[in-house]
N, CA and C atoms as a LAMMPS dump frame, in Angstrom:
ITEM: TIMESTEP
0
ITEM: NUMBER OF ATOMS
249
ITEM: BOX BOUNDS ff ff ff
-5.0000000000000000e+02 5.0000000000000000e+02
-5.0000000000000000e+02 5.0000000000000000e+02
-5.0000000000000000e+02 5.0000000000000000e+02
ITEM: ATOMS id mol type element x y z
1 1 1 N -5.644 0.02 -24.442
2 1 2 C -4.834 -0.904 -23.692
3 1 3 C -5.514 -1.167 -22.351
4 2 1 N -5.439 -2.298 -22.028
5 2 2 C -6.223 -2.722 -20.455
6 2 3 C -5.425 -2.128 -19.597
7 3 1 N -6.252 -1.779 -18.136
8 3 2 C -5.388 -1.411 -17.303
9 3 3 C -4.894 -2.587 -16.642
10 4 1 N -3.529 -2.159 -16.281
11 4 2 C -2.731 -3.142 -15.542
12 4 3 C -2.398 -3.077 -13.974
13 5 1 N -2.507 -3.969 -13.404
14 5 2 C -2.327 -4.107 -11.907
15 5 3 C -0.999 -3.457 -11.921
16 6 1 N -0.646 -2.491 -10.188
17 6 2 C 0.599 -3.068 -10.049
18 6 3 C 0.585 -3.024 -8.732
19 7 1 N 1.845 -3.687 -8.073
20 7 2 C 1.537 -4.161 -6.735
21 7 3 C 3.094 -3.148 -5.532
22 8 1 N 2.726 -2.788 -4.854
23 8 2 C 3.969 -2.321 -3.707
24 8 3 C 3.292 -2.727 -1.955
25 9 1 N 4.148 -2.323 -1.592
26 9 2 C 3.936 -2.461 0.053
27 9 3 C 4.081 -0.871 0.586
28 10 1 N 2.921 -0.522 1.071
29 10 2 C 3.058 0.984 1.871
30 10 3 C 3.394 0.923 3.001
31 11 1 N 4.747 1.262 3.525
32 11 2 C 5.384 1.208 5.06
33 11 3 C 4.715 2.586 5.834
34 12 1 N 4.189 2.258 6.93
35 12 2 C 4.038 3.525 7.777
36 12 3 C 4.893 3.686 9.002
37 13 1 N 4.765 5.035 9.893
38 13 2 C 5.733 5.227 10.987
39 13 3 C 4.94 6.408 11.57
40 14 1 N 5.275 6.427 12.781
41 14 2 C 4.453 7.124 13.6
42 14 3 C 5.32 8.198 13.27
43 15 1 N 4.581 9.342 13.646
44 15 2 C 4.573 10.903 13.81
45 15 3 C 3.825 11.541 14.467
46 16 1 N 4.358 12.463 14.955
47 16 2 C 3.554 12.811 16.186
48 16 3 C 2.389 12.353 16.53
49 17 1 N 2.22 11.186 17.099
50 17 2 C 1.281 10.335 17.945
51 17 3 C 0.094 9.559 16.502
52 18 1 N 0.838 9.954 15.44
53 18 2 C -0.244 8.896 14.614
54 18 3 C 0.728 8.272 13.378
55 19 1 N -0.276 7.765 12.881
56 19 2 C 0.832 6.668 12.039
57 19 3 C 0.291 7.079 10.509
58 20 1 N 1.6 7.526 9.958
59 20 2 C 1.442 7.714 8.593
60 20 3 C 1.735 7.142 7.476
61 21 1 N 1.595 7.003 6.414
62 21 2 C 2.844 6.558 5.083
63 21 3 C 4.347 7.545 5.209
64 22 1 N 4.631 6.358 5.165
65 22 2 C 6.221 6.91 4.791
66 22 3 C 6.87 6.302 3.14
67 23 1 N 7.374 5.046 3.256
68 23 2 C 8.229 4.206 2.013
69 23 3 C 6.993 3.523 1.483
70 24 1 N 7.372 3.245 -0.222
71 24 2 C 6.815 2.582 -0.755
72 24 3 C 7.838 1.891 -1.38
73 25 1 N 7.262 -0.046 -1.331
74 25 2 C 7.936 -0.799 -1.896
75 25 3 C 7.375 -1.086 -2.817
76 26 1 N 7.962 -1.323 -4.49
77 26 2 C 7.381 -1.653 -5.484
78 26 3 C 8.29 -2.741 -5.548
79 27 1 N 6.796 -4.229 -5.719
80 27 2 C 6.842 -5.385 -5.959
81 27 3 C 6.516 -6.196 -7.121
82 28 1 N 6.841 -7.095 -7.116
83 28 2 C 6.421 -7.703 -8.802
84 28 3 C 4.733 -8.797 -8.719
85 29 1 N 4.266 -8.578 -7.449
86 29 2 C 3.111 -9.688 -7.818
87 29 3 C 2.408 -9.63 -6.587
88 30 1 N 1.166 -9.87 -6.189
89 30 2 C 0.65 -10.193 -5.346
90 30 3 C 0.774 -10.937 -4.258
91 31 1 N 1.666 -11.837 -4.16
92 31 2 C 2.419 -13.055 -3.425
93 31 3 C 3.558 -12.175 -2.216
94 32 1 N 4.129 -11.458 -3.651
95 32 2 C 5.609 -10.924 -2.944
96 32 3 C 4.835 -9.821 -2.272
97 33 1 N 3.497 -8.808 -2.398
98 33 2 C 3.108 -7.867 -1.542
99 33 3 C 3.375 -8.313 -0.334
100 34 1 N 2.148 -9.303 -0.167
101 34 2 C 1.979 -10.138 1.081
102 34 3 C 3.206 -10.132 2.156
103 35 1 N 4.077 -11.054 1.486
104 35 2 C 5.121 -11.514 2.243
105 35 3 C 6.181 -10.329 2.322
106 36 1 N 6.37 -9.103 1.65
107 36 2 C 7.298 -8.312 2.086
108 36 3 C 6.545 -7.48 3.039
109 37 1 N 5.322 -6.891 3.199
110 37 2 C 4.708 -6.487 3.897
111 37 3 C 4.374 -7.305 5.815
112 38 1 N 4.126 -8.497 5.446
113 38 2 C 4.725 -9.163 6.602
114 38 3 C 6.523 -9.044 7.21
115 39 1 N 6.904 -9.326 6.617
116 39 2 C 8.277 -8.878 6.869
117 39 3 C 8.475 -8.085 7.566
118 40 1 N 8.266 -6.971 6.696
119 40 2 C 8.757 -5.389 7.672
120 40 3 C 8.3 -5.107 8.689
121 41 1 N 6.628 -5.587 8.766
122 41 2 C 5.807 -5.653 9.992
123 41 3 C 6.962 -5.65 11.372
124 42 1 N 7.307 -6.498 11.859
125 42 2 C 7.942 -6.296 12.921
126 42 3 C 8.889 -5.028 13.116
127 43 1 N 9.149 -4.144 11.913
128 43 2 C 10.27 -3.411 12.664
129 43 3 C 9.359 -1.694 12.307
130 44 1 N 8.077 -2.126 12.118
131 44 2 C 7.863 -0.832 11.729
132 44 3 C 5.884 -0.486 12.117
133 45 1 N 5.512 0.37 12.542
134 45 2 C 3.91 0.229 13.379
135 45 3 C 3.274 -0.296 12.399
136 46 1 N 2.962 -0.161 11.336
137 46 2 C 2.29 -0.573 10.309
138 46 3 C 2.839 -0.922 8.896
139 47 1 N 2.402 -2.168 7.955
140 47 2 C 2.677 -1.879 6.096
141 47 3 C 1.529 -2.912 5.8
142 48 1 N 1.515 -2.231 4.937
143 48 2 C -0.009 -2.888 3.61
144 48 3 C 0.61 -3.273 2.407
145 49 1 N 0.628 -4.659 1.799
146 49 2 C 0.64 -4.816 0.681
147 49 3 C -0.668 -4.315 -0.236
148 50 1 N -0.478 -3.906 -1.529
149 50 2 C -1.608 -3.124 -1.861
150 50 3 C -1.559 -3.652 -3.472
151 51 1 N -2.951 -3.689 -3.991
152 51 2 C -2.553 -3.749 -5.422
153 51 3 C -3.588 -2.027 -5.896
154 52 1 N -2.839 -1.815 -7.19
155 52 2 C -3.049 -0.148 -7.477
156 52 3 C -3.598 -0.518 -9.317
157 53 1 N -4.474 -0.151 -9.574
158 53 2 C -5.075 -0.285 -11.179
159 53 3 C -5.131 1.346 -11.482
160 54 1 N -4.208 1.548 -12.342
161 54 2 C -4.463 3.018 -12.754
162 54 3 C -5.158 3.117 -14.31
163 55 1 N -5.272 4.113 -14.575
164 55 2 C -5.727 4.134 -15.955
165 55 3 C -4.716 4.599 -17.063
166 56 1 N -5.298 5.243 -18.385
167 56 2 C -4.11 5.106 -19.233
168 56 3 C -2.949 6.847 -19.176
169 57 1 N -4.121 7.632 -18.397
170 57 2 C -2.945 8.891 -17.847
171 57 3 C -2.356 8.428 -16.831
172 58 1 N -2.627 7.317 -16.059
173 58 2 C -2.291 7.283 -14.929
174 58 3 C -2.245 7.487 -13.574
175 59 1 N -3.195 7.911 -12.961
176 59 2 C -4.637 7.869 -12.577
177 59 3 C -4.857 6.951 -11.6
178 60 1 N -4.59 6.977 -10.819
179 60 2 C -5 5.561 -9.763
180 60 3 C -6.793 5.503 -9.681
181 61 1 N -7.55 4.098 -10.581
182 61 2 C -8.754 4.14 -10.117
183 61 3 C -9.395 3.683 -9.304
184 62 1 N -8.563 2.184 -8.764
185 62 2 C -8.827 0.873 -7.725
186 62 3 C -7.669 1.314 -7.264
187 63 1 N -7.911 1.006 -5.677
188 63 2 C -7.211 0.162 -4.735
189 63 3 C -7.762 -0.757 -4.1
190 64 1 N -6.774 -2.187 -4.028
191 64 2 C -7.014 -2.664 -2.87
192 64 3 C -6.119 -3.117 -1.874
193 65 1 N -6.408 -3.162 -0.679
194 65 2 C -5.623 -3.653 0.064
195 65 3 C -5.844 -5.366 0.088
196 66 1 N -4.209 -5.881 -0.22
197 66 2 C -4.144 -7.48 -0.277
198 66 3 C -3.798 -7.509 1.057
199 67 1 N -3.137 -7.243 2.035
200 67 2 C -2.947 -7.348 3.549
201 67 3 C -2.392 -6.187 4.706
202 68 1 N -3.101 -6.223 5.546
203 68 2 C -2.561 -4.797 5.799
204 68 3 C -2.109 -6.025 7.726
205 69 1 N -0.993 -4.98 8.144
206 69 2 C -0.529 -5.592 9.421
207 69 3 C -0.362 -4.472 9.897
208 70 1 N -0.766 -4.411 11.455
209 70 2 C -0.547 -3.262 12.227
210 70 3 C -1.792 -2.379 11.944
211 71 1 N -1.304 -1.338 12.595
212 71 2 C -2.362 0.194 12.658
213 71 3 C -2.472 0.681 11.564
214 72 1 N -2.546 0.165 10.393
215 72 2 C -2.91 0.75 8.678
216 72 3 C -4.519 1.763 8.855
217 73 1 N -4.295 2.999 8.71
218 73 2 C -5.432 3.825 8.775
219 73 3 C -6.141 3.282 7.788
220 74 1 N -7.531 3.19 8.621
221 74 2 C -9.219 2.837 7.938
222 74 3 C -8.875 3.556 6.475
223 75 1 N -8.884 4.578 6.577
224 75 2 C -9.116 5.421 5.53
225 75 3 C -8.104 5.482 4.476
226 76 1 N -6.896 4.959 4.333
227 76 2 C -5.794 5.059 3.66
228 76 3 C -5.825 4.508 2.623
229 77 1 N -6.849 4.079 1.958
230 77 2 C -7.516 3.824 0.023
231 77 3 C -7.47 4.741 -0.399
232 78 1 N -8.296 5.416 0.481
233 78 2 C -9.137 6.512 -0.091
234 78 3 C -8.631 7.43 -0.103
235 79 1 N -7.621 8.084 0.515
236 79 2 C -6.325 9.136 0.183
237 79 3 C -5.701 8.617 -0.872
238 80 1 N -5.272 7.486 -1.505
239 80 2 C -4.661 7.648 -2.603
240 80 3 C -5.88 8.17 -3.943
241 81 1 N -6.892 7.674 -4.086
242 81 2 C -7.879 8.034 -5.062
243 81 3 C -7.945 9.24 -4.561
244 82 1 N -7.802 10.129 -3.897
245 82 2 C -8.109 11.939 -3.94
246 82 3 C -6.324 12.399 -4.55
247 83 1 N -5.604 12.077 -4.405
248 83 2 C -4.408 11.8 -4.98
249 83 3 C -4.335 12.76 -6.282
């Protein structure tokens, strides 16, 4: 079976002086990442719409980030693939 996209918005929030993941929104499409991730933007330091390709255990092998707003850590792909 092909792997299949799927898409959420990762909300972050500061903690002690840095900004982490907190909520994840699971979305139906690339479009809606975008725009719910803009959204929240204002009430929260950072969110990334993201699309996630896992494999067939499930497995996250791709990420990408479709938009990130705010202080989204450089590195925050790449913590989900060590995952």
């Amino acid at each position: 079976m092909p792997d299949m996209p799927t898409y959420w918005v990762q909300v972050f929030e500061r903690a002690e002086g840095r900004v982490v993941p907190s909520r994840r929104i699971p979305v139906s499409g690339q479009a809606e990442a975008r725009a719910t991730a803009a959204a929240m933007f204002p009430t929260v330091p950072a969110a990334a719409a993201l699309c996630l390709v896992s494999d067939d255990d499930g497995r996250i092998c791709t990420t990408t980030i479709i938009a990130a707003f705010g202080d989204v850590p450089h590195d925050y792909p790449e913590t989900l693939l060590q995952a």
